[in-house]
C-alpha positions as CSV (number, residue, x, y, z in Angstrom):
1,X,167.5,34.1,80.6
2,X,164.2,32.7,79.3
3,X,161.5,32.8,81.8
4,X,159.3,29.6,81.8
5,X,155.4,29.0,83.3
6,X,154.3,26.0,84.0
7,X,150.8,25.3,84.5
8,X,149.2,22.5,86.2
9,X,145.8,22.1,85.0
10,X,145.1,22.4,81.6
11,X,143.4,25.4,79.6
12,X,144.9,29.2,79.1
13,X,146.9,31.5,81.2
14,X,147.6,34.8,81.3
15,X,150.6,35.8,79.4
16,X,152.4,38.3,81.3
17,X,153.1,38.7,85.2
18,X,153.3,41.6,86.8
19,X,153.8,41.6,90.5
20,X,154.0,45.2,92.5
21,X,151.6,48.0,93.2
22,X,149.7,50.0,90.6
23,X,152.4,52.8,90.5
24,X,155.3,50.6,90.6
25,X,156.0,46.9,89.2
26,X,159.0,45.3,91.4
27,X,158.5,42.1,88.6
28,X,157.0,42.4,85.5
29,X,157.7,40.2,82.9
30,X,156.4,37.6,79.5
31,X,157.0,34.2,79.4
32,X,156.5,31.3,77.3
33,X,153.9,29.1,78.8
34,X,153.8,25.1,79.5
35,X,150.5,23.2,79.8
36,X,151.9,20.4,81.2
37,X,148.2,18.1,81.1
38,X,148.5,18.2,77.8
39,X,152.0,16.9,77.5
40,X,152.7,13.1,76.5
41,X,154.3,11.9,79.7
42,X,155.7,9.3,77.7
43,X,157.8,11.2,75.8
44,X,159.8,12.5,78.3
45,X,159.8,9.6,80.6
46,X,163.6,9.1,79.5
47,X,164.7,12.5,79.5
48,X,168.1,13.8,81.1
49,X,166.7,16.7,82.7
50,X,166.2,16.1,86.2
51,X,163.2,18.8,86.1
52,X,161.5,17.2,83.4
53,X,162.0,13.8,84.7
54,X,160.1,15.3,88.3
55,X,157.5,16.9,86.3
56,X,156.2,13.7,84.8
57,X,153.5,13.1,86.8
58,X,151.8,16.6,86.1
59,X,152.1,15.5,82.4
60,X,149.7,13.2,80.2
61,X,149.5,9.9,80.5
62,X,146.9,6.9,80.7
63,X,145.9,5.8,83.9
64,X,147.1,2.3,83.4
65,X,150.5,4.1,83.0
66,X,151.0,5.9,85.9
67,X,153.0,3.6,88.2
68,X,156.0,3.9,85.3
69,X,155.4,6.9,85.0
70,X,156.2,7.9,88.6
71,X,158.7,5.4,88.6
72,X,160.1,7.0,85.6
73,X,160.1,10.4,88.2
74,X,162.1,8.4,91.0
75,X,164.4,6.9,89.0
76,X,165.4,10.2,87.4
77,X,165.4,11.5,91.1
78,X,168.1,8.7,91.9
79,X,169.9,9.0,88.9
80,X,170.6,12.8,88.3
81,X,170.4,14.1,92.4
82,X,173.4,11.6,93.4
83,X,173.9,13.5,96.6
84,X,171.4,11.9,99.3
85,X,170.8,15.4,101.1
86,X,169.2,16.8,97.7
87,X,166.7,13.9,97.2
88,X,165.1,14.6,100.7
89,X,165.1,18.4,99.2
C-alpha cells in the first residue's frame, strides 16, 4: 500500500504523520505528497479515475475554465458511480 497526501492549498507539508501520544504512535507513517493547486486541471479532466475526476476542482485551472472543469467532475461522477445511492455519497 502506498499512502498518498493530498493538500489543498498550495506550498509545503510536512512529510511524515504521526498520530498518538509521545510514548506511543497508534499511526505513524511517510507519504508521498500531492499539491493539488498546482496541478493542470486540464490534464486530468478526462481521466478514468473516478477520484481524480472529483478532485478537479481543487486542481489548476483558469478561471474562465472552471464551469468545464466542474462539469468535467460531474460527468466523471455519472459516468464511473453508476449506482444512484453512491452519487448522493
Amino acid at each position: 500500500m502506498i499512502s498518498v497526501a493530498i493538500f489543498l492549498r498550495s506550498g509545503s507539508g510536512p512529510d511524515r504523520l504521526r498520530l498518538g501520544e509521545d510514548r506511543h504512535a497508534d499511526l505513524d507513517f511517510r507519504y508521498t505528497a500531492c499539491d493539488h493547486p498546482a496541478q493542470p486541471a486540464l490534464d486530468y479532466q478526462d481521466s478514468d479515475d473516478l477520484v481524480v475526476r472529483l478532485a478537479l476542482p481543487t486542481m489548476h485551472f483558469l478561471t474562465e475554465r472552471r464551469r468545464d472543469i466542474y462539469a468535467a467532475a460531474q460527468i466523471g461522477l455519472i459516468q464511473f458511480a453508476g449506482v444512484p445511492n453512491r452519487r448522493s455519497k
